[in-house]
Rosetta silent file (secondary structure, phi, psi, omega in degrees, C-alpha in Angstrom):
SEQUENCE: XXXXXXXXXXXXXXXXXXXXXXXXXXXXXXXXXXXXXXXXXXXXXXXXXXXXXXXXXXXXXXXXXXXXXXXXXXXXXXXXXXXXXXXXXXXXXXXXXXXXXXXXXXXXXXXXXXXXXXXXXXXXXXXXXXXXXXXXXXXXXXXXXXXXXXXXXXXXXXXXXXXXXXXXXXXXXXXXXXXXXXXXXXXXXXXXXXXXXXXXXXXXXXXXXXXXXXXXXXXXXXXXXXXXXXXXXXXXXXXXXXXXXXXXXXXXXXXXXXXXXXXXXXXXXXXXXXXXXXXXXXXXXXXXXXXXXXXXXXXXXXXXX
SCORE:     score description
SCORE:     0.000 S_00000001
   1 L     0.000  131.275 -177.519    0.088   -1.269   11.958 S_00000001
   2 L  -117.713  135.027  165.433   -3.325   -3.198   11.256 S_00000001
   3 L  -125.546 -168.228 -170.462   -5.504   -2.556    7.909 S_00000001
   4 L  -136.849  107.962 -173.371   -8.106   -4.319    6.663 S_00000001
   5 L  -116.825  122.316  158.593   -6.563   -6.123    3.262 S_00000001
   6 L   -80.124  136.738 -166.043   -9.357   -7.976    0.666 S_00000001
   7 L   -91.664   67.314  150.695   -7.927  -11.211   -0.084 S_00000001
   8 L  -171.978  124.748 -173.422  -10.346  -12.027   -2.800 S_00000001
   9 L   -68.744  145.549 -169.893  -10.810   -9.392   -5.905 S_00000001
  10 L   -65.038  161.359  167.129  -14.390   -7.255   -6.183 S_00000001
  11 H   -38.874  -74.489 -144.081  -17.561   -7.964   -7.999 S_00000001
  12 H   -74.680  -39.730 -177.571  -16.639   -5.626  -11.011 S_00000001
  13 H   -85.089   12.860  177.069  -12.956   -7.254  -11.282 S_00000001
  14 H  -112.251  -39.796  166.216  -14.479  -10.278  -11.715 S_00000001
  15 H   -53.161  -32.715 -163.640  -16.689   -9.562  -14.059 S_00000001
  16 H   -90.943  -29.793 -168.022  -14.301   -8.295  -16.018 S_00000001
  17 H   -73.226   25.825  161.010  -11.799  -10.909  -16.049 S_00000001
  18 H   -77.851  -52.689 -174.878  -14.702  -12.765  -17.337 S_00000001
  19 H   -65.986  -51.786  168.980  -14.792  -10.571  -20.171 S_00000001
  20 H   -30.579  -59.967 -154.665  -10.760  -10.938  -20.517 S_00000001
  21 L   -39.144  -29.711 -150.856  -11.648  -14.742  -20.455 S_00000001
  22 L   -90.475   99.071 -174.167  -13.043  -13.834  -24.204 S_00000001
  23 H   -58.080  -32.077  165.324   -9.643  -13.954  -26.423 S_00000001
  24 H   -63.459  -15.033 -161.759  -11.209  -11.443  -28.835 S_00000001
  25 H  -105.498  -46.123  171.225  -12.260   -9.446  -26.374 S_00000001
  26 H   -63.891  -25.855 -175.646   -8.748   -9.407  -24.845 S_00000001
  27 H   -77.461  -29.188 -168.029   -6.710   -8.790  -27.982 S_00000001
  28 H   -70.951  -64.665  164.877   -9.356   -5.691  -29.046 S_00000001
  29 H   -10.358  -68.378 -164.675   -8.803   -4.600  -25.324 S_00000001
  30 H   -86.327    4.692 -170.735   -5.436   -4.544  -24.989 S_00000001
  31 H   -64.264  -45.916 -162.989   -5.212   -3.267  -28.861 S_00000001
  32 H   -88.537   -6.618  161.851   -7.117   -0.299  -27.825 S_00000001
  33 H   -59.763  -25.845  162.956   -5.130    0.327  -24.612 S_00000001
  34 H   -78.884  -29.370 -170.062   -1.967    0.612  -26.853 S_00000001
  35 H  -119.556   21.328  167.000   -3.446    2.937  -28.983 S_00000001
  36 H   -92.889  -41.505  158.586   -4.840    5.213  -26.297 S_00000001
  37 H   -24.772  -82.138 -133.767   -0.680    5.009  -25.068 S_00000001
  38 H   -90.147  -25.830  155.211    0.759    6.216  -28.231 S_00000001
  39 H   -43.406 -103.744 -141.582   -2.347    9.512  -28.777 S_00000001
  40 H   -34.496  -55.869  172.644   -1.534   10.330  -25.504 S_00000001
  41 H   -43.033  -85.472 -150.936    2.620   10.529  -26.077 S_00000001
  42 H   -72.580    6.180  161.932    2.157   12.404  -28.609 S_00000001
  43 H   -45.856  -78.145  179.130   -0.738   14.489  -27.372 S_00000001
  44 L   -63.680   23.734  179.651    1.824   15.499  -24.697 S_00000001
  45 L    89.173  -22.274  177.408    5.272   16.181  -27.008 S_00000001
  46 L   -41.454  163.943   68.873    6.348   12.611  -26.813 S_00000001
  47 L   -10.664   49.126 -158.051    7.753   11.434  -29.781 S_00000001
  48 L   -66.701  -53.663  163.344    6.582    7.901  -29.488 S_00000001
  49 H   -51.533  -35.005  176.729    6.715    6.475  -33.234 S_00000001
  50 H   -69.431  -96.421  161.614    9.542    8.457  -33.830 S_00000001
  51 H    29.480 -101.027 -172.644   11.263    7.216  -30.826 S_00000001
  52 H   -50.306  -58.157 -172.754   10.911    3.608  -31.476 S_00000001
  53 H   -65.627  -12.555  179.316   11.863    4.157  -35.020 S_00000001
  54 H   -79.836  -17.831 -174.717   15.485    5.649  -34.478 S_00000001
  55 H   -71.975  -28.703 -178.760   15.830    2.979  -31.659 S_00000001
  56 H   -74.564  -21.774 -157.526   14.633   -0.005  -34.445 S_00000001
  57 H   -82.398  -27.988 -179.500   17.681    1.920  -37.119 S_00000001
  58 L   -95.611  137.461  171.385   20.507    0.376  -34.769 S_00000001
  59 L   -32.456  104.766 -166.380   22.373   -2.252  -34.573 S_00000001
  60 L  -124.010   16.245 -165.051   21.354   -3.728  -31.040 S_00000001
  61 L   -78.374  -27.987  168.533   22.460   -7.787  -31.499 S_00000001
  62 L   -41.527  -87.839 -128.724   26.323   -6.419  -29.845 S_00000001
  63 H   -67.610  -47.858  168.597   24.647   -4.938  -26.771 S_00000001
  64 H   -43.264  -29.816 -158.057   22.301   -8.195  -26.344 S_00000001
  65 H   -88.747  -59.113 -170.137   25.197  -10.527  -26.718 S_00000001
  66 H   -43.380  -44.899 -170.261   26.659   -8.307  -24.019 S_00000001
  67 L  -122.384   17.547  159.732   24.123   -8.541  -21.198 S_00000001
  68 L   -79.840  160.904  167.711   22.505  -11.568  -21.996 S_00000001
  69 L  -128.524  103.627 -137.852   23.049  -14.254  -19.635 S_00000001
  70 L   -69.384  -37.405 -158.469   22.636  -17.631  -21.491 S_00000001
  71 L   -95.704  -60.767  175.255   22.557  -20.135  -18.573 S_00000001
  72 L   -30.931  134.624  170.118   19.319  -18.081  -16.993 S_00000001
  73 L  -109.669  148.620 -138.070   16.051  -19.695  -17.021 S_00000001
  74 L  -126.662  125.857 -166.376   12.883  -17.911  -17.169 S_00000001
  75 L   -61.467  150.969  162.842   10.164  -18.382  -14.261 S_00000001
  76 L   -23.041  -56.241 -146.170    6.623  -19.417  -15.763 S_00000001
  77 L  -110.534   -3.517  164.074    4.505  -16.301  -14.941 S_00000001
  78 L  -110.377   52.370  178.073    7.242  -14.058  -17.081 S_00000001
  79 L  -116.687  -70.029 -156.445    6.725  -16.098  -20.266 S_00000001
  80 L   -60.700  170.696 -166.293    3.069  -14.557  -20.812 S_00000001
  81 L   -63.402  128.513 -172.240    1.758  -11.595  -22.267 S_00000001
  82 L  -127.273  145.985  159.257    2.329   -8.312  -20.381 S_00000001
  83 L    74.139   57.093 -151.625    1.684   -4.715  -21.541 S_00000001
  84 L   -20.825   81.250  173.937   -0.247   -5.808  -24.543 S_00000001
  85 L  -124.437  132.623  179.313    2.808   -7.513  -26.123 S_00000001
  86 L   -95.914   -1.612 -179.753    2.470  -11.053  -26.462 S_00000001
  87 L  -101.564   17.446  178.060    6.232  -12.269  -26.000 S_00000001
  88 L    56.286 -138.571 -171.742    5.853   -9.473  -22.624 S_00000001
  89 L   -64.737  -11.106 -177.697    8.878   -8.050  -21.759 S_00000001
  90 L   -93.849   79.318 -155.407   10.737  -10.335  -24.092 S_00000001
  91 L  -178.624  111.246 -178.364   11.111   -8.053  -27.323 S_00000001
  92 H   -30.618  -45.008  176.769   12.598   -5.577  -28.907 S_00000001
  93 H   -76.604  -33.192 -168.167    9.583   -3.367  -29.214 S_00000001
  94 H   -66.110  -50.498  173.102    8.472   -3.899  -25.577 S_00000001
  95 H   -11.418  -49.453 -147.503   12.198   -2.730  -25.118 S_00000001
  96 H  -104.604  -39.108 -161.754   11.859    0.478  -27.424 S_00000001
  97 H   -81.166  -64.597 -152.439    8.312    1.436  -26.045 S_00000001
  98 H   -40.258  -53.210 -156.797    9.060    1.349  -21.975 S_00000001
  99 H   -68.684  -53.801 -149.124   10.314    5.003  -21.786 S_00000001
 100 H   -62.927  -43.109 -142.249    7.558    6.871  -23.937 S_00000001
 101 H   -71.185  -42.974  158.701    4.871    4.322  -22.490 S_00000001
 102 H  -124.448   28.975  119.710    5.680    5.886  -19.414 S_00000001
 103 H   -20.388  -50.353  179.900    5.602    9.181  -20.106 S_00000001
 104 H  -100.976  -44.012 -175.659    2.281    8.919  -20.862 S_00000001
 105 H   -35.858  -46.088 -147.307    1.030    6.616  -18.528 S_00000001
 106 H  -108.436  -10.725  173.485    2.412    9.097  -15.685 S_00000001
 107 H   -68.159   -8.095 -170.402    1.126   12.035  -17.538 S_00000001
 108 H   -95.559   -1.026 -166.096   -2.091   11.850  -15.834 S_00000001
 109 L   -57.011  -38.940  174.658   -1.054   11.547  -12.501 S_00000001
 110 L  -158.997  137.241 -130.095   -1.869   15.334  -11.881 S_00000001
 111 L   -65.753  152.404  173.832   -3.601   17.755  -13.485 S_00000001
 112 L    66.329   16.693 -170.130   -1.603   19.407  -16.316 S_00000001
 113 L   -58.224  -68.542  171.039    1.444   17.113  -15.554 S_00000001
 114 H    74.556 -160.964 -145.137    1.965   16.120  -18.955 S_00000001
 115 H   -64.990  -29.075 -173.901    5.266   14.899  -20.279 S_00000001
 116 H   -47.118  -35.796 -173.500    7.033   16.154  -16.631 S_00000001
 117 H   -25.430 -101.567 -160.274    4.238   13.102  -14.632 S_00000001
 118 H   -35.429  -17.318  156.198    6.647   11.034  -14.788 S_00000001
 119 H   -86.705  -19.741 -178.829    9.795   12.711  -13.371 S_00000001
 120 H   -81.230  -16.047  165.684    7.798   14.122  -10.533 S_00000001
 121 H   -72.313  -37.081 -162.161    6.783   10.670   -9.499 S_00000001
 122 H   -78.076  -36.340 -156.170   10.202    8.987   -9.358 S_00000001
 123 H   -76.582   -2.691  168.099   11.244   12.256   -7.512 S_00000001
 124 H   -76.725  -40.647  159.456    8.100   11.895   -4.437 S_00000001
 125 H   -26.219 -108.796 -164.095    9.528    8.394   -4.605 S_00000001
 126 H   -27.546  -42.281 -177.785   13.206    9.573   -3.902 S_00000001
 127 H   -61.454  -28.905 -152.376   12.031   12.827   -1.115 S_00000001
 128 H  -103.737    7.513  156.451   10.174   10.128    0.722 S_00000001
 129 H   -75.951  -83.436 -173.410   13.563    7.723    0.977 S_00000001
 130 H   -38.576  -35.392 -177.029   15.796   10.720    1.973 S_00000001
 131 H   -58.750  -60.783  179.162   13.095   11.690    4.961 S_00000001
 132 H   -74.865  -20.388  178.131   13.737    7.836    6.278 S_00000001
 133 L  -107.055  102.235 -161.337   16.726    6.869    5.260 S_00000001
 134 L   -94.813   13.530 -141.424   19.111    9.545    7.344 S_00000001
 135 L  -159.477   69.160 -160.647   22.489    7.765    6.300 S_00000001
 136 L   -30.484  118.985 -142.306   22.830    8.235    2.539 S_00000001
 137 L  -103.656  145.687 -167.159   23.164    3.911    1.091 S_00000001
 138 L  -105.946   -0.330  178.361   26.537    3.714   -0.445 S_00000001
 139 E  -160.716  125.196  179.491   25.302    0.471   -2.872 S_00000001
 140 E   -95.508  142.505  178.166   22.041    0.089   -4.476 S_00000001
 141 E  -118.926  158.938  153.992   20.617   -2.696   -6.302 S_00000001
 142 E  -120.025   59.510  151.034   17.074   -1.691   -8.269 S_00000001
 143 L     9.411  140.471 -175.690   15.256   -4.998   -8.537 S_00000001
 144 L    19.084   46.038  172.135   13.542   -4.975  -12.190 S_00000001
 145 L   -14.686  -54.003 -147.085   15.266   -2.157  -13.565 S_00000001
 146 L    30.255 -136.419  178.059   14.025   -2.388  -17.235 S_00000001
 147 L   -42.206  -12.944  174.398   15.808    0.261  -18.833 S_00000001
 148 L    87.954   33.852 -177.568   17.017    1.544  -16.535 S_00000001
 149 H   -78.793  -58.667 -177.240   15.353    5.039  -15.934 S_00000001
 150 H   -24.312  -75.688  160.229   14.529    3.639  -12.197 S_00000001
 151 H    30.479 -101.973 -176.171   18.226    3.298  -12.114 S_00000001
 152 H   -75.786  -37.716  178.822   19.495    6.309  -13.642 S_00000001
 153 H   -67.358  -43.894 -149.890   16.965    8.256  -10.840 S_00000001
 154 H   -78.259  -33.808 -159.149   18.318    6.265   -7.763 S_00000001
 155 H   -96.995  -18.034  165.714   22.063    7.557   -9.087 S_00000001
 156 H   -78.682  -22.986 -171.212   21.054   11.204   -9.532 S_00000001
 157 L   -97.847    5.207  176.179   19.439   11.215   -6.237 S_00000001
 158 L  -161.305   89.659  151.420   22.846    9.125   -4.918 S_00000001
 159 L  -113.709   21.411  152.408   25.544    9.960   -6.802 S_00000001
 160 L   -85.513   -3.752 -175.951   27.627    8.696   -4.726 S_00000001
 161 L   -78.758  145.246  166.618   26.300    5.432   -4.572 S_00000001
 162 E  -121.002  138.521 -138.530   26.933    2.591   -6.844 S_00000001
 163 E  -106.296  134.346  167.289   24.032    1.458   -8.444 S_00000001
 164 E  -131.894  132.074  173.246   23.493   -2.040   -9.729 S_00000001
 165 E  -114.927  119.653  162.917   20.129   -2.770  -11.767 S_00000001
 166 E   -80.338  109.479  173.616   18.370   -6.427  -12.146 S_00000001
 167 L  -131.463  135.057 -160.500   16.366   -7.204  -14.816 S_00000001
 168 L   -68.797  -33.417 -169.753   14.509  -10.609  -16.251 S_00000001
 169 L  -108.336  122.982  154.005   14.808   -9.196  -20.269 S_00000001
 170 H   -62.783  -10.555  167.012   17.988   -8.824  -21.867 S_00000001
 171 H  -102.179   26.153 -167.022   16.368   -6.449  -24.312 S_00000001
 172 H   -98.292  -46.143 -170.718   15.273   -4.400  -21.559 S_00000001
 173 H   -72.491  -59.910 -162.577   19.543   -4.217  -20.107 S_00000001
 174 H   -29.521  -86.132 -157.284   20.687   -4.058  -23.961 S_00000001
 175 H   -55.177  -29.179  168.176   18.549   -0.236  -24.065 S_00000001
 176 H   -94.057    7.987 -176.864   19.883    0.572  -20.432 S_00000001
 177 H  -114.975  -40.025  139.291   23.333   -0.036  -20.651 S_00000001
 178 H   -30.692  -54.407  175.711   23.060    2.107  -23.690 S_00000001
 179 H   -57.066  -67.049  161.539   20.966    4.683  -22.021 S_00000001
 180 H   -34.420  -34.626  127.581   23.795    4.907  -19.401 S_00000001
 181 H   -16.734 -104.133 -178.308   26.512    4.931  -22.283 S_00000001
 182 H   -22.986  -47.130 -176.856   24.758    8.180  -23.349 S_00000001
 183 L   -90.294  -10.881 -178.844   24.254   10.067  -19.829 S_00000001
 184 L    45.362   78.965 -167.368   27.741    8.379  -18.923 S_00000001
 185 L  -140.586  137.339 -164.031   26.766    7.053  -15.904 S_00000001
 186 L   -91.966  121.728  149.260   28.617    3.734  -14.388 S_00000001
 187 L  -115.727  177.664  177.712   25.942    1.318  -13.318 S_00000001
 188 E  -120.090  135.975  151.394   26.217   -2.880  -13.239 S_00000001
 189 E  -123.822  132.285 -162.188   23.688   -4.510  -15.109 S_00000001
 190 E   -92.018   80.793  179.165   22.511   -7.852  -13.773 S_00000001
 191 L   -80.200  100.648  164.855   20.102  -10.214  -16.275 S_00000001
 192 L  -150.184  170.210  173.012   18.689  -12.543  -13.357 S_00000001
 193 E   -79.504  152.293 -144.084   15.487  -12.949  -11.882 S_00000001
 194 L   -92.328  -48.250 -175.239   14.712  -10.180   -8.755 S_00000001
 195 L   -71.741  -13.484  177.690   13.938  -13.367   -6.686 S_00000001
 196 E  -147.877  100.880  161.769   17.429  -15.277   -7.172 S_00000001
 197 L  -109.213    6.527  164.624   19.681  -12.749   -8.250 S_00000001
 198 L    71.049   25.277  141.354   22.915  -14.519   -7.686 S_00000001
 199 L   -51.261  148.461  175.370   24.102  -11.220   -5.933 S_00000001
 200 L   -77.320  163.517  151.485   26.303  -11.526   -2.776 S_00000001
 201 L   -49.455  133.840  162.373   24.551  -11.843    0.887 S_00000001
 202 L    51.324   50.261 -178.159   24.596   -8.257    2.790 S_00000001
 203 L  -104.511   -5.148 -159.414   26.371   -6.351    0.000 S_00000001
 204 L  -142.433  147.862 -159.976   23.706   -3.117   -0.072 S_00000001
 205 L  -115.919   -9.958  154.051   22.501   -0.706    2.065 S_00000001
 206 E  -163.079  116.510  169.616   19.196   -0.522   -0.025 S_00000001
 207 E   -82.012  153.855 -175.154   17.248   -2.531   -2.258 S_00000001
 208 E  -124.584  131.924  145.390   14.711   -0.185   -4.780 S_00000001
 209 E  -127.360  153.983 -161.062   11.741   -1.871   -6.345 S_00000001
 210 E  -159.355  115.156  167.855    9.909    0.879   -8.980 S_00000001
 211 L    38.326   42.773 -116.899    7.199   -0.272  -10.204 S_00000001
 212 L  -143.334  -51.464 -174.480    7.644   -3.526  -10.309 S_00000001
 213 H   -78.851  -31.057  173.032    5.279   -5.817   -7.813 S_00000001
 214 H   -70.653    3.777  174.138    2.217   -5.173   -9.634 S_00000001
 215 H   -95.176   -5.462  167.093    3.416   -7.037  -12.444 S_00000001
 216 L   -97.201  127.312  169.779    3.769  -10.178  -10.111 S_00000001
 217 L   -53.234  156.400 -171.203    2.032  -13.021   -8.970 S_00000001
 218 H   -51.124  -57.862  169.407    1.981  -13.164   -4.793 S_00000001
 219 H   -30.796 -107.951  178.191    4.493  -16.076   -4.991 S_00000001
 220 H     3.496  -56.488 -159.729    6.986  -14.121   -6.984 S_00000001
 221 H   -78.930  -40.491 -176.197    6.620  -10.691   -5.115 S_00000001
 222 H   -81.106  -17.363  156.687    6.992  -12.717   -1.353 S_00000001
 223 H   -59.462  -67.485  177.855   10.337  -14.465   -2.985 S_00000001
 224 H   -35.299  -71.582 -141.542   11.844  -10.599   -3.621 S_00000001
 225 H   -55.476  -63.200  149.885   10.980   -9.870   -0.502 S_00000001
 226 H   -29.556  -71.943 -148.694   13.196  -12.407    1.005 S_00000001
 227 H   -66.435  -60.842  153.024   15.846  -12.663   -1.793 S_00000001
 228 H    20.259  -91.359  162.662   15.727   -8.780   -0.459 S_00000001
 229 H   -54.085  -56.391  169.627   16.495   -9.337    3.107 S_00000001
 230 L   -54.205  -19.077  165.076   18.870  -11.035    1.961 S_00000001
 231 L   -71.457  -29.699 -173.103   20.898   -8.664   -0.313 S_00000001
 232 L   -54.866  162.275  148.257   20.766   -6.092    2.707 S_00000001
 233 L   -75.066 -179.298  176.240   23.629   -5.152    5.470 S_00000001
 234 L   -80.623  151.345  178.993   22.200   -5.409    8.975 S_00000001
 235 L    41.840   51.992 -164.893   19.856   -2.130    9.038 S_00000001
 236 L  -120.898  158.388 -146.611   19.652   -1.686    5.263 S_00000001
 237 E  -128.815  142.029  161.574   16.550   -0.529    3.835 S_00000001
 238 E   -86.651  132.711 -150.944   14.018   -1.647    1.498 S_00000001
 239 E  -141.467   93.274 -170.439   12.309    0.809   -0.669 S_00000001
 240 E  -133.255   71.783  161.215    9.195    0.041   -2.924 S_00000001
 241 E   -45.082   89.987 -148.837    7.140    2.321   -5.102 S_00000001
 242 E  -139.722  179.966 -163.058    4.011    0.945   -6.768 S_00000001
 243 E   -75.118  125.240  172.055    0.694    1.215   -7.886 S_00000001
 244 L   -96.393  122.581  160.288   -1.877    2.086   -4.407 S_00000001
 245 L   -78.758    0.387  168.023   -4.695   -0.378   -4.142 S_00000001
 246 L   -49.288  -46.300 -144.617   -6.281    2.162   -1.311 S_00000001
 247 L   -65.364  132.002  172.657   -6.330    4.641   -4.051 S_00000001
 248 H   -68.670   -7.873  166.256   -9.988    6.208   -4.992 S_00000001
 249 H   -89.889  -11.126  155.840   -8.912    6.529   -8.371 S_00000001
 250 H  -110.736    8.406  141.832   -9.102    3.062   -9.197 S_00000001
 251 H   -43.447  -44.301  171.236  -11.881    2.833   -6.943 S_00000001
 252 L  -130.676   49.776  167.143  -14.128    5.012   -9.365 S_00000001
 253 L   -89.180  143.870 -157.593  -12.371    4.153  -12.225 S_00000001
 254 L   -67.722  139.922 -128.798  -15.019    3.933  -14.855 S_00000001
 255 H   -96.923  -18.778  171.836  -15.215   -0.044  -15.324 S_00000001
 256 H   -66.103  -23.724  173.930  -14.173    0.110  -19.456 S_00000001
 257 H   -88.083  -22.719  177.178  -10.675    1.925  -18.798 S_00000001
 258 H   -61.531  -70.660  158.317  -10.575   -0.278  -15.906 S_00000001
 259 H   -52.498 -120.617 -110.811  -10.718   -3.620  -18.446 S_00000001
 260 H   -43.896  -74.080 -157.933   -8.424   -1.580  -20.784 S_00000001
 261 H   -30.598  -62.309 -176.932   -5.772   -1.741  -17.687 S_00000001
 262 L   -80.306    9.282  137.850   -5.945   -5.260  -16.419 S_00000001
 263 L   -39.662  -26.258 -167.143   -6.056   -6.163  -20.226 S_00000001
 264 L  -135.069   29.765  170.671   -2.183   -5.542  -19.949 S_00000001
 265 L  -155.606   78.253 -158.724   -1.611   -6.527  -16.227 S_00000001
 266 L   -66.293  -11.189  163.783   -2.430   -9.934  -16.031 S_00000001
 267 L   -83.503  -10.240 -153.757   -1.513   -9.944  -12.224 S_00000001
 268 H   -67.252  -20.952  142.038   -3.029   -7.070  -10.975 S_00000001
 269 H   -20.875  -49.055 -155.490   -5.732   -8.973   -9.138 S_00000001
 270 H   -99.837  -57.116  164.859   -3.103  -10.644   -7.078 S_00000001
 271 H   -37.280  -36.228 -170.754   -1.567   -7.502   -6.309 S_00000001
 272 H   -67.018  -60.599 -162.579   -4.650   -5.559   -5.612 S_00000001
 273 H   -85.711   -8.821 -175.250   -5.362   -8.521   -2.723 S_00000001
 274 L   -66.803  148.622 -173.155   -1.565   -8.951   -1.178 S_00000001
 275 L   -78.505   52.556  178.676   -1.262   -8.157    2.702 S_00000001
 276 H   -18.870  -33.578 -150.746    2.076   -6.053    1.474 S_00000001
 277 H  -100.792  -25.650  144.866    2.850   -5.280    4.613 S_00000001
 278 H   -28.648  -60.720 -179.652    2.525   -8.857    6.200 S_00000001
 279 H   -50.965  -41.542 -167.697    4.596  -10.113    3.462 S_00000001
 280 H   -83.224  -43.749  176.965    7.389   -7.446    4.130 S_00000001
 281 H   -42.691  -66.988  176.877    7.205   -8.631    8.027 S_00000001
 282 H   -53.724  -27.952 -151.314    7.460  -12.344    7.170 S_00000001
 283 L  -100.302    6.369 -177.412   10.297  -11.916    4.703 S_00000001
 284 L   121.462   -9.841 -157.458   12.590  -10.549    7.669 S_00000001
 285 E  -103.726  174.752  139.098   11.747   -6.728    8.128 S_00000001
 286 L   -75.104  166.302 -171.500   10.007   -4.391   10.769 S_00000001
 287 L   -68.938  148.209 -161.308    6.673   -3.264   10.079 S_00000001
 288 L   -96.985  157.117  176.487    7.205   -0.790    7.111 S_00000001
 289 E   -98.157  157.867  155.445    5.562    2.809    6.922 S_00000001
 290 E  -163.668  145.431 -145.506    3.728    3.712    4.109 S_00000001
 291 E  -116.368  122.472 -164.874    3.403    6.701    2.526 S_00000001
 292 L   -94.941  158.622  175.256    1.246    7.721   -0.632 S_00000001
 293 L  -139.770   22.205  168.201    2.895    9.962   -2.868 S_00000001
 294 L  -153.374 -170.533  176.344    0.748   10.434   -5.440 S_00000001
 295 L   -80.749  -25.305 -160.957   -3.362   10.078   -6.438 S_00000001
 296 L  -107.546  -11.959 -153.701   -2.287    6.461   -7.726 S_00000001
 297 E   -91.485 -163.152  114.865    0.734    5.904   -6.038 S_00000001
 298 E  -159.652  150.079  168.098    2.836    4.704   -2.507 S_00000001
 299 E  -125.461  170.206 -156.038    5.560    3.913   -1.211 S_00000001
 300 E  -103.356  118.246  161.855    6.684    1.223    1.258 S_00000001
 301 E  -137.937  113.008  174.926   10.031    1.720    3.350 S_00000001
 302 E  -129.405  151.459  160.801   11.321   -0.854    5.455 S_00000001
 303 E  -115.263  147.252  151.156   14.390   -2.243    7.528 S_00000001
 304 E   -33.531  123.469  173.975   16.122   -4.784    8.089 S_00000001
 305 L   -64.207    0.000    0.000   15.889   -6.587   11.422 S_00000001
């Protein structure tokens, strides 16, 4: 399969990360991108303040203790600010926020979606894995878990499978190894990085990334891809659901909600321009289909050579 991929980000996305350039202009950005988030939850029934506060009343320094891993070191391009948080992913609140935040984020996918967006996404995800993958995978890994809703989806849609999820924040595994507690569902939770996860060679019959690449620099995302192949059996399948840069909706997205986005996606440039499908070649695979499964979305499915 041949496309035509721009390596270099447009006139308008340049402009704006001009405007990013402007730290006032980035903090009021991503300020007001956060507070279009939490209207929206609770436009749509979320509970978002509420939420966060019974999740802030408990005792979470056990569960942290539990799933941190002390000897990890943390690559460079996850230190900075993501999701307009400035410690990123490293925080209690980004921790507490991830579920509602996407709730609403996914309510918009399609019209009248609402609070539901978001299950009907992971489940076009999951229909378009079962179509390709005819041999149900009996061990999963989910590369950047965070809480582990990705997870928790991959093991309702396999429950026979056992599910292991890798994630870079230990306050991300603290809230899913809770979350999993609650639905009483046996998963492994791994705190390593998605590119070295100190998993054995050829133990899984599919790695899942959810949502996940667009939060990475090109480096980063062509390391998974490898550390990937490598996690696989021989004819074990890679599976990756993300953000479509094809898609006409952020083609004529009006260019101020557009700055509100990449205010809180500091890679999304470098995502926008990756040959994905090159990348998935080089890293060991056959050329991958891909399938959109939403207005914003697609996903990628490939095997192992």
């Amino acid at each position: 399969m041949t496309t035509v991929v721009n390596t270099q980000p447009g006139f308008v996305s340049r402009l704006i990360n001009g405007i990013l350039a402007i730290k006032p202009l980035a903090d009021f950005a991503k300020q007001k991108a956060r507070n279009m988030m939490i209207q929206r939850a609770e436009k749509i029934g979320v509970p978002w303040r509420q939420t966060v506060q019974e999740l802030r009343s408990r005792d979470w320094e056990p569960d942290l203790k539990r799933v941190t891993n002390p000897q990890l070191t943390y690559p460079d391009y996850y230190l900075r600010s993501f999701h307009a948080y400035d410690s990123g992913n490293l925080s209690w609140q980004a921790a507490f926020e991830v579920e509602v935040a996407a709730y609403a984020v996914h309510a918009t996918i399609w019209p009248n979606a609402g609070a539901e967006g978001d299950t009907r996404l992971r489940q076009t995800y999951h229909d378009i894995l079962k179509a390709q993958i005819v041999e149900a995978p009996e061990d999963i890994v989910d590369l950047g878990c965070s809480v582990g809703m990705s997870s928790l989806a991959l093991q309702a849609a396999y429950p026979q499978a056992r599910v292991t999820g890798v994630d870079l924040s230990p306050y991300f595994l603290a809230v899913a190894e809770r979350n999993s507690q609650q639905r009483q569902a046996s998963i492994d939770w791994v705190h390593a990085a998605a590119e070295a996860t100190g998993l054995p060679s050829a133990g899984f019959d599919l790695v899942s990334i959810f949502l996940v690449c667009h939060e990475l620099p090109q480096s980063a995302t062509r390391q998974i891809l490898r550390e990937a192949r490598r996690l696989l059996r021989p004819n074990g399948y890679l599976g990756i659901m993300d953000m479509n840069p094809k898609s006409e909706a952020y083609g004529k997205m009006p260019p101020y909600i557009f700055t509100l986005l990449k205010s809180t996606e500091p890679y999304l440039d470098e995502y926008f321009t990756l040959d994905m499908e090159r990348a998935i070649v080089e890293a060991g695979f056959n050329p991958p289909t891909i399938t959109v499964n939403s207005p914003r979305h697609r996903t990628i499915v490939a095997q192992a050579k």
